[in-house]
TIBAKOL-125105 format. One record per residue: residue in one letter; x negated, y, z of N, C-alpha, C in turn. Coordinates in steps of 0.1 Angstrom, whole numbers, plus 5000, padded with zeros to 4 digits. Each point is the difference from the previous one (the first is absolute). Layout:
AXYZXYZXYZ/...
! end
This chain:
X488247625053499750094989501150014990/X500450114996500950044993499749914985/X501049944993499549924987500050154991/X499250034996500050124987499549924989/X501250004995499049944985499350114988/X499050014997499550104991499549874986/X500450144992500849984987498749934991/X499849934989498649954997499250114991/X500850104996499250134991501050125005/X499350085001500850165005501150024993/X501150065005501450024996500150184993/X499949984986500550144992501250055006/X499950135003500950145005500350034985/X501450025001500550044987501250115005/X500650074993501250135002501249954993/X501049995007501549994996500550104997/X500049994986500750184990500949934994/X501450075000501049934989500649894999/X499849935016500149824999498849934998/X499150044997498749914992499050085006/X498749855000498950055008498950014992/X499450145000499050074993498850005009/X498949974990498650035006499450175000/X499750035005499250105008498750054989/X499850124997498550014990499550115013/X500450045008499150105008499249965013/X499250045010499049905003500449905005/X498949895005499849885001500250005017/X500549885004499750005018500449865001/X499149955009500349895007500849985016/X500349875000501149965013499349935002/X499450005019499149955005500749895008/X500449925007500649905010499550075017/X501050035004498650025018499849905005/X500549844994500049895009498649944995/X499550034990498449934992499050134993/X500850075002499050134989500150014988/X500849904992499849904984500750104995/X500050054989500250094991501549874994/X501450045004501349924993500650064992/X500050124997500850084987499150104997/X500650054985499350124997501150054988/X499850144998500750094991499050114992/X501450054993499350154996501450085002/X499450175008500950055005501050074987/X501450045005500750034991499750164996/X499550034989499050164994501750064997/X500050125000500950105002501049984987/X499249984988500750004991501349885004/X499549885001500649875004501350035012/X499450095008501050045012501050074998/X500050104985500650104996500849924994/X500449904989500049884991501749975010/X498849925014501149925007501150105004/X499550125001501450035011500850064988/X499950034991500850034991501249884995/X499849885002500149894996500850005017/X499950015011500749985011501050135004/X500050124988500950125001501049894994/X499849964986501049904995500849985004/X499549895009500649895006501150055016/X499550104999500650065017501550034993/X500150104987501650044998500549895000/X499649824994500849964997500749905018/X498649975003500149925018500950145004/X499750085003500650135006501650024999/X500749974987501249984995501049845002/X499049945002500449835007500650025016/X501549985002500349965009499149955014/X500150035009499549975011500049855003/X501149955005500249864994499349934992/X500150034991498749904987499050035003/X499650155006498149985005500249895009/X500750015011499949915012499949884998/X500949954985499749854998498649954997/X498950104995498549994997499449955014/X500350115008499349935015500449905006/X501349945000500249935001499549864997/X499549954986499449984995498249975005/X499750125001498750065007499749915013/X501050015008499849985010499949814999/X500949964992499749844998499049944997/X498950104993498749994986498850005012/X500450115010498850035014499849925005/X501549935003499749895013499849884995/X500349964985499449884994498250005001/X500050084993498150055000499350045010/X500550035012499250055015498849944997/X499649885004499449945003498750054989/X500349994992499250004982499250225003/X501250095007499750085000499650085007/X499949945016499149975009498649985000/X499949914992498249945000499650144990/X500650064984499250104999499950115011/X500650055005500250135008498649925010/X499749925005499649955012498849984989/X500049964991498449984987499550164998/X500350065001499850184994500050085012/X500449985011500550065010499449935017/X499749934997499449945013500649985011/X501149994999501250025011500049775001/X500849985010500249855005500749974991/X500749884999501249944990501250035008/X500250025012500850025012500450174997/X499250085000500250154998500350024990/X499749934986500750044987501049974997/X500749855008501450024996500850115009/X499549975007500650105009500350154994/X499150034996500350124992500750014989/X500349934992500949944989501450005004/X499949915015501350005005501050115007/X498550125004500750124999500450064989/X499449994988500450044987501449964995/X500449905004501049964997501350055008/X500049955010500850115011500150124997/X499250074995500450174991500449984988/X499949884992500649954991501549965004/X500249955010501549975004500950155004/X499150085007500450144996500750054990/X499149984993500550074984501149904992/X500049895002501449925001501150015003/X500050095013501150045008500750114996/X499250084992500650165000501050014988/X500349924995500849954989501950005009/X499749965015501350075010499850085010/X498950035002499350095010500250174993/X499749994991499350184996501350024987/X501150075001500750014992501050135003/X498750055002500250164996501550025006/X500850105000501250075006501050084994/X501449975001501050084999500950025011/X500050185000501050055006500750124993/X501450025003500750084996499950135014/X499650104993499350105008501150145004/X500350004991501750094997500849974992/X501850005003501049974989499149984988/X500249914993499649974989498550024990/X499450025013498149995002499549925002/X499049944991499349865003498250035003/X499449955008498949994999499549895000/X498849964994499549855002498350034995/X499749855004498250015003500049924988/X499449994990499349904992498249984998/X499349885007498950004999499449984988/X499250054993499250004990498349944999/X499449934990499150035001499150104995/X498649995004498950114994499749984988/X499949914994499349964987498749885000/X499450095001498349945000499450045009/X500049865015499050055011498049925000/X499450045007499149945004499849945013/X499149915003499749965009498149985004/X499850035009498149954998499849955012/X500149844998499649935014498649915005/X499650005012498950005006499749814999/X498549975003499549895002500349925006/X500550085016500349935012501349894997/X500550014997501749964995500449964986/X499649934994499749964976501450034999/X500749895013501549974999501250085005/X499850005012501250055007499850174997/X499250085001500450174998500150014989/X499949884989500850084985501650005003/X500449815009501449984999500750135013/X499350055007500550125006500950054992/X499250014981501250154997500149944985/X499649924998500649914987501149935000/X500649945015501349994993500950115000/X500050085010500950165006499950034988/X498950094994500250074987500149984989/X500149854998500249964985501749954999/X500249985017501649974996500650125002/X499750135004500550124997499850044987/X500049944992499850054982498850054998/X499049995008498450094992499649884993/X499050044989498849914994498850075010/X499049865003499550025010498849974998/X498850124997498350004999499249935012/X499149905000499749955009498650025002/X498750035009499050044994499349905012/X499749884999499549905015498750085000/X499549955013498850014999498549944995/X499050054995499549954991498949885011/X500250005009499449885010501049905000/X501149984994500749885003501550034990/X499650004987501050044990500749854995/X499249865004500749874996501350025000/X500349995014501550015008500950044988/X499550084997501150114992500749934987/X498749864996500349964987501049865003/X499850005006501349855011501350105002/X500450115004501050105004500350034984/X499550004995500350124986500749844992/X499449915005500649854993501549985005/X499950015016501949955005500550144995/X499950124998501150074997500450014981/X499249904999499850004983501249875002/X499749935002500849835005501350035003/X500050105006501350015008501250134992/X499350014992501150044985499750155001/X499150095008499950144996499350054991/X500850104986500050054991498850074996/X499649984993498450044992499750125007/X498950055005499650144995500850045019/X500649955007500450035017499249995004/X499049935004498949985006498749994993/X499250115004498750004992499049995010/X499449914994498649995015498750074992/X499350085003498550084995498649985011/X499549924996498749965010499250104995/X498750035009499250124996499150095013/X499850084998499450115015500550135000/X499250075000500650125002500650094988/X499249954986500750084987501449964997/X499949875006501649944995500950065012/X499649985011500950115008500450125001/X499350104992499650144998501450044992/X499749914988500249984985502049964999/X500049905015501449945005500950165002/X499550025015500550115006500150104987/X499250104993500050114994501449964984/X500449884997500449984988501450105008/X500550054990501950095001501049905002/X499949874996501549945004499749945013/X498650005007500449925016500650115007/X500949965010500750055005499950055012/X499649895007499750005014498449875003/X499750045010498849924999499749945016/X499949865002499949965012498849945003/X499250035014498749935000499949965012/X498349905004500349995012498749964999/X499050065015498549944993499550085010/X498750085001499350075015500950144995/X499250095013500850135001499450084987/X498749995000499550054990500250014987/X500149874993500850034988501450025001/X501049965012501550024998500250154999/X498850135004500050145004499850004981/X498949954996499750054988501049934988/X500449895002501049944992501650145004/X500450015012501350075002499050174994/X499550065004499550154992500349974985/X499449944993500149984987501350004994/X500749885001501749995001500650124998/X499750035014500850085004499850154992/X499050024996499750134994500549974985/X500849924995500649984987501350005002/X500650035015501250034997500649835005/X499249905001500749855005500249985013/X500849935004501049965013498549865002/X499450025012498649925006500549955010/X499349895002500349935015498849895003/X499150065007498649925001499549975013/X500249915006499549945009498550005006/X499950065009498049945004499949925008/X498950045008499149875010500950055015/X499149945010500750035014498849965008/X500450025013498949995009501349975016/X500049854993501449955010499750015017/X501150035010499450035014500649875009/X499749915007501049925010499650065012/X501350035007499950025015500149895006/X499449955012499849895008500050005015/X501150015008500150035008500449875011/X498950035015500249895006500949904999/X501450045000500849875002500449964989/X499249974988500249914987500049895003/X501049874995499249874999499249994993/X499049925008498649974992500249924989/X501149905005500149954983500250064987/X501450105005500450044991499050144993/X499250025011499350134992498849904992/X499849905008498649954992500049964987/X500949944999501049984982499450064995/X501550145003500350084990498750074999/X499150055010499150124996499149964989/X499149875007499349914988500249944988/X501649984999500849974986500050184992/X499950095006500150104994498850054997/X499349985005498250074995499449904993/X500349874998499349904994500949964986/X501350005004500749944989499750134982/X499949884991499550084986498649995000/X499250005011499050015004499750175002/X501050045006500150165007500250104988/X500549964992499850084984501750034992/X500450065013501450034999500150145005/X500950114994500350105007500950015012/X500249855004501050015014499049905008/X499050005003499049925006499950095013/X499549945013499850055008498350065001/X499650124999498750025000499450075015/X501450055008499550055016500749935006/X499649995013500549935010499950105012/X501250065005500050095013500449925009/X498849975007499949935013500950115012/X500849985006500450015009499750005012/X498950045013500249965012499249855000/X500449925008499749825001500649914991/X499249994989500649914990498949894995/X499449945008498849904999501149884997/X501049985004500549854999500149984987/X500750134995500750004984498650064987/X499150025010498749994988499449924998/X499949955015499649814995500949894993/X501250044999500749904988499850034986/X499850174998499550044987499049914996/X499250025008498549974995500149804997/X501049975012500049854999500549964987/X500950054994500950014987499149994989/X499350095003499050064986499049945002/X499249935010498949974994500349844996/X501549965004499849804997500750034980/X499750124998500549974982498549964994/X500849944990499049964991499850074990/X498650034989500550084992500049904985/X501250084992500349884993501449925002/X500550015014501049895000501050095009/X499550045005501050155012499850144993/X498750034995500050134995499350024984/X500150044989499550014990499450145000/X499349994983498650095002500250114999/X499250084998499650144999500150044985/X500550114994500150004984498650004993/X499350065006498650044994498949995007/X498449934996499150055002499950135006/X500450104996499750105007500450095011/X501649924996500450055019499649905008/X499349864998499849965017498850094996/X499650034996498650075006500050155009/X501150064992500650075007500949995017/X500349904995500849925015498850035010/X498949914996499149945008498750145007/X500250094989499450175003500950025011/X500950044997501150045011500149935020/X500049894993499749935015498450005007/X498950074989498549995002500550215011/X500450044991500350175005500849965011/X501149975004501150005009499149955018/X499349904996498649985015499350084998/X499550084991499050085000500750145009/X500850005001501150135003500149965011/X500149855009500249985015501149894998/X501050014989500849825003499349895006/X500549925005499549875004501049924990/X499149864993500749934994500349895007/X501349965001500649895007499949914991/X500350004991500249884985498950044989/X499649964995498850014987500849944990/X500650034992500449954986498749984990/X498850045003498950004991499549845002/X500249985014499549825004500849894995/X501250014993500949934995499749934984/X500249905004499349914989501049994982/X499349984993501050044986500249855002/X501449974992499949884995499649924993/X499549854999498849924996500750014987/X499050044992499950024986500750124993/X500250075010500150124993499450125009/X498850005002499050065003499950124992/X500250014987499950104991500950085000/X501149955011501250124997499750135011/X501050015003499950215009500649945012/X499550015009500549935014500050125014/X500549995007499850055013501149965007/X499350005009501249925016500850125008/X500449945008500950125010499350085009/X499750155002499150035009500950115004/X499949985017500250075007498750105006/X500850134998499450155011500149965012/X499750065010500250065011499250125003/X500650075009499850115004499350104990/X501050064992499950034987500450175004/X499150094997500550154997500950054992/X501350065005500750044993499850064991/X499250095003499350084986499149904993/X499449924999499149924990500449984985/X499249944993500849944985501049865007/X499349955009500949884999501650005005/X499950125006501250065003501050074994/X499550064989500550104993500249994983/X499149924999499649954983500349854998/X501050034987500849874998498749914991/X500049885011499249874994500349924992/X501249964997500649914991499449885005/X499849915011499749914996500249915019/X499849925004500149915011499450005011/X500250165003499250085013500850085003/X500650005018500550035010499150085008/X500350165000499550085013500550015010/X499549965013500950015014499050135002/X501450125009499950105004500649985016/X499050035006500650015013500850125004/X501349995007500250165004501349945013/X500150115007500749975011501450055002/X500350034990501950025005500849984980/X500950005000500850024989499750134993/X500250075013499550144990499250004989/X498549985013498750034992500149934986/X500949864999500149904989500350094988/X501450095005500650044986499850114996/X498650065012499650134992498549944995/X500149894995498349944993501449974988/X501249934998500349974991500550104992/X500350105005500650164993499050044994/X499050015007498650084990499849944989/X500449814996499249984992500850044984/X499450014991500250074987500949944996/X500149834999500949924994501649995001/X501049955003500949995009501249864986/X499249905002500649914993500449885014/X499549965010500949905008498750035015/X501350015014499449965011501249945004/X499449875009500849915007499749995018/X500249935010500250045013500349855004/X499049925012500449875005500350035011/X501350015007500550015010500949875002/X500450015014501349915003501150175006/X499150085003500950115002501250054994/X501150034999500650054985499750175002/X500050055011500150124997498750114999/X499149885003498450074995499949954985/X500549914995500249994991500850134988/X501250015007500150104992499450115001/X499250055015499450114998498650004988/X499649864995498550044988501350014992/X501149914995501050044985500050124997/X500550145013500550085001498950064997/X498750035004499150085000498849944986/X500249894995498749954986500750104990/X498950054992499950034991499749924989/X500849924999500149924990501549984990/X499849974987501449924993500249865005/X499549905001500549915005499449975016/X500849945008499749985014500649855006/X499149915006500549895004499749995014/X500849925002500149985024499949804996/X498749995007499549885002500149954983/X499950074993499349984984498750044997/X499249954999498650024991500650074988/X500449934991500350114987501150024996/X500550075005501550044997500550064986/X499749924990500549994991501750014996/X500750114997501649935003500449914989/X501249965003500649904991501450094991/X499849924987501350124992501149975006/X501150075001499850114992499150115004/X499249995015499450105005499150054993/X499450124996499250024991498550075004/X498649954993498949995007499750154993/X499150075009499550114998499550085015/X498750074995499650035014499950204996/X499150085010500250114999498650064999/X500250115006498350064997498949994990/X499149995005498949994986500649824990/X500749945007500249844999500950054987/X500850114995500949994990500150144994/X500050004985500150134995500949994987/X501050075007501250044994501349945009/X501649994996500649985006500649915002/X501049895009501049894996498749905007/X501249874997498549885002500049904990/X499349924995500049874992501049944998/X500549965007501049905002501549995008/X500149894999501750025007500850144996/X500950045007501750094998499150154995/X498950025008499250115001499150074986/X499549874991499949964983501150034996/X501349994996500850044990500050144994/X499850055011500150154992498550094993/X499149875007499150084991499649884984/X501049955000499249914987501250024990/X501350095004500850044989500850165007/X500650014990501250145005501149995001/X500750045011501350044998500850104996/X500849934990500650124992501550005007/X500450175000501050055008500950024991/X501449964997501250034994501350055007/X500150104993501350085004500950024987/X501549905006501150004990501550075005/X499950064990501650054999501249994992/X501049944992500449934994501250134996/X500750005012501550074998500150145011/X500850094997499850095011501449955012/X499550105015501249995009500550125002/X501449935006500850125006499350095012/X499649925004499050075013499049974998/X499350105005498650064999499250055010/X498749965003498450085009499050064991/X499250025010499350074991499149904991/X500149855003498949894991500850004986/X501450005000500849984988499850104993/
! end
């Protein structure tokens, strides 16, 4: 069992405006644990006036970070980066207390945070813009700029690692940076809002605004945000990027997915059994790069019985953590009640899986495998969020990638082959942004940059890595001429 320690009285949600942390007068919300049900924090959301307040206070502060050498931002994260890895451990257990994820998954996530944090450390000799002399005595050169005042609004699944996606990129490109966590797991934020306070960045750069939907409304619509980045289901990333976007702001909002693995006879069983069940189980399935189909290929009983072997020896609690809410296992548990009602056979029951002793009261469900699951169904087509695998039987590669092209999403399909060249034929043919060969979740690593396509993303560019720079500042184009020449084109 994972040690979670929970705290002896619920932990106040407060807003970092100006350097300093402000209490909240607009409504009230509690922070539930999914590992006990116990009510561990509570706030009041930040009311528009208050939102208006901070970002005016973070326009401030952006001319002045904005006008600081690149270099001296860099020395902040640097910094940053010393404060994370001292405190892991301390910042782990909240994310894993609010978030129901293992103690194993939350550093982990941290430690991708940091890695994009080393990113943005780098760009200090990486990203340094261009000169060329274009004709006799013509200069051109790139200078990158920032925006001012961006936002960000990130999701439950992740407290830690999808703020550090674009908190360190855009704050070391000179923006002051609005943060808006989610109001299921806003703690995190007040540990994060502490190392970049510690680590010497200037009042009023980083503002965190806990809250729901007035405070997000209230974020987006203010005149100095600039650009606005999100990440969360399709649904609100459609309604978060419309909004934005109809003020005239530069949007980049992430949604859900409806991940595909192809599985074709000659997989190793080991290696597919891993990865498939590390992918539909790990988070406890509550990732947008989780595996939620499984395209059976032809004869693939060896490599389903290692799935299933994988998944059902976890424990819950110590291999997988919980569910965010009450109300999606119930939803979980609907879903898998419809999915046999429709004709699946369940190979695995995650409903039979036992909670861990003494925390009965938290949100639990185990690994549960589909079989023989209708392509058309919900379980096929409609994103679960949660630690359920549909196997689709179908008989050639084709049939595979004309079930993965239909589907709406197009955020990651991956492919267990030892083949290389059927391999590359799903690469070539998924409709997806990211794609992995004998990866469950092909997450890339920076500089590679995450972002998927279709209904999975609305607007342009991706989060992170080389592919982030240009949407979290501008480049400005200079053309110099100093002296005239004897000779002459038509540029002179």
């Amino acid at each position: 069992m994972n040690d979670i320690q929970v705290p002896e009285k619920a932990i106040q949600v407060s807003h970092l405006i100006g350097g300093e942390w402000v209490p909240g007068s607009g409504s009230q919300y509690n922070i539930e644990s999914p590992y006990n049900g116990e009510v561990v924090g509570s706030g009041k959301a930040c009311e528009s006036a208050l939102v208006n307040k901070a970002i005016e206070k973070a326009s401030a502060a952006s001319k002045t970070w904005g006008a600081t050498p690149l270099k001296e931002r860099t020395s902040v994260m640097f910094n940053l980066r010393e404060i994370l890895l001292r405190d892991i451990d301390k910042i782990s257990q909240i994310v894993s207390l609010e978030n129901g994820k293992t103690l194993g998954e939350s550093k982990a996530g941290i430690m991708k945070g940091i890695e994009v944090l080393e990113y943005a450390i780098s760009l200090q000799n990486l990203d340094q813009g261009g000169r060329m002399e274009v004709s006799r005595g013509v200069f051109c050169e790139y200078r990158r700029e920032p925006l001012g005042v961006i936002a960000n609004i990130t999701p439950f699944n992740f407290p830690a690692m999808v703020p550090m996606w674009t908190l360190p990129i855009a704050i070391t490109l000179g923006n002051a940076y609005v943060w808006k966590p989610s109001d299921k797991t806003p703690i995190t934020s007040l540990y994060i809002g502490e190392a970049f306070k510690e680590a010497g960045l200037p009042a009023g750069v980083l503002t965190i605004l806990n809250g729901g939907v007035e405070t997000v409304n209230s974020i987006i619509d203010h005149k100095e945000v600039k650009a606005v980045g999100f990440v969360g289901s399709s649904k609100i990333a459609g309604l978060v990027y419309s909004r934005a976007a109809a003020l005239g702001k530069r949007v980049l909002a992430l949604g859900g997915a409806k991940n595909h693995i192809v599985l074709l006879p000659d997989a190793d069983p080991e290696i597919a059994g891993r990865g498939i069940a590390d992918s539909f189980t790990g988070c406890a399935g509550q990732r947008c790069m989780a595996a939620s189909v499984l395209l059976a290929v032809g004869d693939v009983e060896k490599q389903i019985a290692a799935i299933k072997k994988r998944a059902e020896s976890m424990t819950l609690g110590l291999d997988m953590g919980a569910i965010i809410t009450k109300e999606q296992v119930e939803f979980l548990n609907a879903a898998i009640s419809k999915a046999e009602a429709a004709g699946a056979t369940i190979l695995l029951d995650g409903r039979k899986f036992k909670a861990p002793a003494g925390k009965e009261g938290g949100f639990w469900l185990g690994p549960t495998i589909l079989d023989n699951v209708d392509p058309k169904s919900e379980a096929s087509k409609v994103e679960l969020f949660g630690p359920i695998i549909s196997i689709v039987r179908v008989a050639s590669i084709s049939e595979a990638m004309k079930i993965e092209n239909e589907n709406d999403y197009g955020n990651a399909c991956s492919v267990f082959t030892t083949n290389g060249s059927l391999a590359e034929k799903v690469v070539s043919a998924a409709s997806a942004g990211m794609v992995g060969v004998n990866i469950g979740v092909p997450v890339p690593r920076e500089p590679f940059s995450f972002g998927g396509i279709n209904h999975s993303k609305f607007g342009h560019g991706d989060i992170t890595g080389t592919n982030s720079l240009n949407f979290w500042s501008d480049m400005k184009k200079i053309t110099t001429k100093w002296e005239s020449q004897k000779d002459s084109n038509w540029m002179s």
